[in-house]
Each structure stands twice: as C-alpha cells, then as structure tokens.
C-alpha positions in Angstrom: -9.9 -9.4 31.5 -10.2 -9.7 27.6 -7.4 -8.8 26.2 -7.6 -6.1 23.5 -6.2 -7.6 19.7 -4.2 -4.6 18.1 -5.8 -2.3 15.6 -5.0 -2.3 11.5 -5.7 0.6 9.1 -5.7 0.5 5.2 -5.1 3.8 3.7 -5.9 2.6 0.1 -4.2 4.4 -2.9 -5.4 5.3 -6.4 -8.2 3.1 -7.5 -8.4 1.1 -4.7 -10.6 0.6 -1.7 -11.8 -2.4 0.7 -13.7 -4.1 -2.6 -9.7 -4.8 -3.5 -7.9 -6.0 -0.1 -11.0 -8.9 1.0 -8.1 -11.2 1.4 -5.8 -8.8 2.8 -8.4 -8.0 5.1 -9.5 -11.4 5.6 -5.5 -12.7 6.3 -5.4 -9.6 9.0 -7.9 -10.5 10.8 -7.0 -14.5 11.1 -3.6 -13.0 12.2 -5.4 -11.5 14.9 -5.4 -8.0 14.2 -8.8 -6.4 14.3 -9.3 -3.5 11.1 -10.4 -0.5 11.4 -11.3 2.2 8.9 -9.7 5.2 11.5 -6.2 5.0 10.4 -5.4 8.3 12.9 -6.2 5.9 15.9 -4.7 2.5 14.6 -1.8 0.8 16.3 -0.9 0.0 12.7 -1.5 1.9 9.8 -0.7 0.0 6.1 -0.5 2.9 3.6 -0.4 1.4 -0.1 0.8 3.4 -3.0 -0.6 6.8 -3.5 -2.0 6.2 0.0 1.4 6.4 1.5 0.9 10.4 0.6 -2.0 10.5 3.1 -0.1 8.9 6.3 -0.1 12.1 8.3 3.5 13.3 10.3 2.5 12.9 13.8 1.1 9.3 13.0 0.0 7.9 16.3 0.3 4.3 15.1 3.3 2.4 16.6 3.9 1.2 13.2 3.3 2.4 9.3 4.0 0.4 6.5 4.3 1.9 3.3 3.7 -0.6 0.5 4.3 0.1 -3.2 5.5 4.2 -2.2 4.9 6.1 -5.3 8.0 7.9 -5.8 11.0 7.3 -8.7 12.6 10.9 -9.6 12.7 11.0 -13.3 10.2 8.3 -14.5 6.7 9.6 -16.0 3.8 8.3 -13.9 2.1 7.4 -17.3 4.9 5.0 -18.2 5.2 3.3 -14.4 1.6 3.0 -15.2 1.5 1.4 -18.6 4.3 -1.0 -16.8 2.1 -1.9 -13.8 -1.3 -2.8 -15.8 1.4 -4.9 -17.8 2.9 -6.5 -15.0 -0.6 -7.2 -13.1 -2.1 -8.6 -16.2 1.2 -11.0 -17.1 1.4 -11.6 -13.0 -2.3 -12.7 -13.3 -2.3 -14.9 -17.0 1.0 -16.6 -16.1 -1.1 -17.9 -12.5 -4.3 -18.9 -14.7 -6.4 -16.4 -13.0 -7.0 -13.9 -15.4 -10.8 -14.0 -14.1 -9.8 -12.8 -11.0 -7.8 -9.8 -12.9 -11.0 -8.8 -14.7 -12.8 -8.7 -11.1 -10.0 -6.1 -10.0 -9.6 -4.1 -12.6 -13.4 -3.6 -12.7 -13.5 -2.5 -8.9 -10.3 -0.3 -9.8 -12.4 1.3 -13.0 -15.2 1.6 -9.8 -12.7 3.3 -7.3 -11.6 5.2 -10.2 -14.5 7.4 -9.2 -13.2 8.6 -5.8 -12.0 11.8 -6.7 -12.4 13.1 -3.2 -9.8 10.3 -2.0 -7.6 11.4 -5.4 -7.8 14.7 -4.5 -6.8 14.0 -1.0 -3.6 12.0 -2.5 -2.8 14.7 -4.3 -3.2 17.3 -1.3 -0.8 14.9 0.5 1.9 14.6 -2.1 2.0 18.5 -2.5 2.4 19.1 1.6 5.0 15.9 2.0 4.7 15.5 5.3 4.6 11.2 4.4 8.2 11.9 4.0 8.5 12.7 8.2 6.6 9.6 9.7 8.2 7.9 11.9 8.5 4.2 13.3 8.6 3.3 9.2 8.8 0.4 7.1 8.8 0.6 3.2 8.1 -2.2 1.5 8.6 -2.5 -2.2 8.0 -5.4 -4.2 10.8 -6.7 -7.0 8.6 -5.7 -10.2 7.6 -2.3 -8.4 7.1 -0.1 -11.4 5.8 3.1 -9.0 8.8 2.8 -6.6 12.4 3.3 -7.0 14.7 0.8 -6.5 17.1 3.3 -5.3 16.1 3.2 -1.7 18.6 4.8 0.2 18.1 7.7 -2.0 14.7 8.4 -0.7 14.0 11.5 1.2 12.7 10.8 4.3 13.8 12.0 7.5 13.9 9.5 9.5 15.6 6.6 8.1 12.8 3.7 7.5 13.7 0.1 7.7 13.5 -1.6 4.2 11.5 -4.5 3.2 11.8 -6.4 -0.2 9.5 -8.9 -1.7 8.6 -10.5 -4.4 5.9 -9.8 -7.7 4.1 -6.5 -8.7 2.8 -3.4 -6.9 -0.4 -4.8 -5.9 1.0 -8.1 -5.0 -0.2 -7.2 -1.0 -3.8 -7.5 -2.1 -3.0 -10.9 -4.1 -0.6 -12.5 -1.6 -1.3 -10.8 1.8 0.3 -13.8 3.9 3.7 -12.4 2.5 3.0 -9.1 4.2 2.0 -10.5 8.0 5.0 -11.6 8.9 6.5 -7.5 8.2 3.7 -6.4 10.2 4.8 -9.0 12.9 8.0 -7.6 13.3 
C-alpha cells in the first residue's frame, strides 16, 4: 500500500502569492511533502507574515508555522516597512542578485492587487483568533523588521515554541532549505 507523503499549505501574506515561494515550493516538495492550496485540511500549514492573521483557531493541521508574524507593539507599520524593502534590497545587492530582486518586487507590485486576500488579512487581525492556534512554531528571522524581538512578550495563548534564523523577512522564500529542517521537527 502506497504510502500517503504529508500535506503543506502556504497561507501567503501581503503581496505575496505562489509566483513568490517557486523555490519554497520546489524545496517542499523534494523534502517529500506534497503542497496543497487547502490550508484547513493540511497536515502543515506555513503561515508567512500578514498570512499568519488568517491561520484559523481550531487549525486542524498537526503543525503551523508562523514565519515573519507581523506584530511589534509600538512600531508604525510604514517604518517596519520602509526597513524591510531596505533590508531585501541590501540582502539582495550584497548577494549580486539584484535581478532576482527586480523579479520579486514586480510579482509583489502584481499581488499588490489582491485586495480580497488584504482584506481577508485584515478581517483576521481584527478577530485574533491567530493568537489561539495551537501545536505553534514562530519563526522569526534576525533582521525581522515586522516582528518583535521581544518574543516572550507575545500574546498568544498557548505558548509556541520559538525558532530563530538568519537574514530578512522574506528570507523563507530566498533560502527555503533553512526552513525544512523546522518543519521536520
């Protein structure tokens, strides 16, 4: 009897969407994980960013992973985001693939346009029930400018386990081998 490989869902965040995770996509798959876009019947659901606002409370996935949480009490979001293009442009001249950063951020300008997935982002923030998943790992990278690095004061209810990495908020889209071995565990 074939054995079933465990399901992976994205649940992409502002400006984002599958154009942005190929690799991601592409490493899950060689891990042996098979994607799926129904996050509510995943074994794993991967939330990034302002799609960690979306992962709903009675999550029936074994495991979420919330990469790159937007949440840092007392920051303006226009300032974490002025930090982040920064970060992801320096991140992407420094490795000589500023190409590659022009490709993104013109798939980000295209997600851009999803205001049906914004508004649902939105929806989700307001209602906060992200902040009651359980079976939770948060994973935020070193140059996070969206996520606090105070993570014990976070408010969930359910203590997560903590992950930290390397690089820039969208460094799970640029460096998704980092990010198997958390889903792994």
């Amino acid at each position: 009897m074939k054995q079933s490989r465990p399901t992976v869902a994205i649940i992409y965040g502002f400006c984002e969407g599958p154009r942005l995770a190929g690799d991601m996509l592409r490493t899950l798959s060689q891990a042996g994980f098979e994607v799926t876009s129904n996050y509510q019947a995943a074994d794993i659901v991967i939330a990034h960013s302002g799609g960690c606002f979306l992962v709903p409370r009675q999550s029936k996935a074994k495991q979420n992973i919330m990469i790159g949480l937007t949440y840092w009490p007392g920051r303006s979001i226009v300032r974490s985001l002025f930090e982040k293009i920064w970060n992801d442009l320096r991140h992407h001249h420094n490795n000589r693939k500023t190409r590659a950063w022009l490709q993104k951020s013109f798939w980000n300008l295209v997600y851009f346009w999803n205001m049906p997935h914004t508004l649902r982002m939105l929806r989700g923030r307001a209602r906060g029930e992200f902040w009651n998943v359980q079976s939770l790992t948060v994973v935020r990278n070193a140059e996070d400018s969206f996520c606090t690095p105070d993570l014990k004061h976070i408010p969930f209810t359910h203590p997560p386990h903590f992950v930290a990495l390397p690089d820039q908020h969208d460094d799970c889209w640029l460096n998704p081998d980092r990010y198997i071995s958390v889903i792994q565990s």
